[in-house]
N, C-alpha and C positions, 0 to 999 in steps of 0.2 A: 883146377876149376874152383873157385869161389863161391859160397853160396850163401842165401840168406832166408830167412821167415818173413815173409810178405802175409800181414792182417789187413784185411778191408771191411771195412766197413760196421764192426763190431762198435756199434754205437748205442745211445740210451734207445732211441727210437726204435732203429731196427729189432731191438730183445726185448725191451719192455714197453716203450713207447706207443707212438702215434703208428708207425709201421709194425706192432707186435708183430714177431714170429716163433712159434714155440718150438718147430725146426731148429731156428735160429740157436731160442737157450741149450738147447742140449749140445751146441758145436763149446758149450764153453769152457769144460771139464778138460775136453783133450786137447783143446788150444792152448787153455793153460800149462796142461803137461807137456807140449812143445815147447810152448816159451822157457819153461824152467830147463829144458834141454839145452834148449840153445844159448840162452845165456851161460848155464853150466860148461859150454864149449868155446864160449865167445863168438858165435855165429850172430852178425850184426841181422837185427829184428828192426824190422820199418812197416808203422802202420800206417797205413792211408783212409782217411775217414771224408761222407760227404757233408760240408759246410757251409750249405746254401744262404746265399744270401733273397731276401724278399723278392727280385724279380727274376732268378732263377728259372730258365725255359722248363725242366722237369717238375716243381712245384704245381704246373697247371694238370700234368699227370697223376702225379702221385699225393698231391698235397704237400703244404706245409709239416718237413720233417727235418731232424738232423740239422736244426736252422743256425748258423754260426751263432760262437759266443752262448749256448742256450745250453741247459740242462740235457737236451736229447741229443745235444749234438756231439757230446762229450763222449769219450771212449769208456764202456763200461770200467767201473773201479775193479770187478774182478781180473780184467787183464791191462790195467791200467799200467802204459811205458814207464819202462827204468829211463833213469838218466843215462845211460848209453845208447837208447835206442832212438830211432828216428821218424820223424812223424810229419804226416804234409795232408793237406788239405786238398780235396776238389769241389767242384764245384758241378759235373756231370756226372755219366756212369764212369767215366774212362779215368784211370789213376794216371794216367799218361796224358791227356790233354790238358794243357793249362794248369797242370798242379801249382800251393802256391808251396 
């Protein structure tokens, strides 16, 4: 069996951002020492982050966050992707519907 590190969501917004969560910053210490594992192993790491675009259905929810192409919408630089790892965008909650 195969496996890999799935990151969602670890974005400017969500940690420091327009959605601050201070839950959120303290996930970032031991994510990072996963990731340095799993790279150390070559277990493929794939993050998926939300990249809403302005008439996105959830914005009327949550507000304007994580808005593509934008500063909040970018993956914190403390866990920011190696060049081996893989990265996709959504655009709902779901990392499975409509990824691009």
């Amino acid at each position: 069996m195969k496996s890999a590190v799935v990151i969602i969501d670890m974005t400017n917004d969500f940690l420091t951002g327009a959605l601050k969560n201070e839950r959120a910053l303290k996930t970032i210490q031991p994510i990072k020492e996963l990731l340095d594992k799993a790279h150390q192993q070559s277990v493929p790491v794939v993050y998926v982050s939300d990249a809403h675009y302005p008439d996105d259905h959830e914005l009327k929810i949550w507000g304007n966050h994580s808005m593509k192409d934008t500063w909040g919408g970018q993956i914190t630089d403390e866990l920011a992707p190696q060049s081996e790892d893989y990265t996709f965008e959504k655009h709902t909650y779901s990392a499975f519907l409509k990824p691009d």
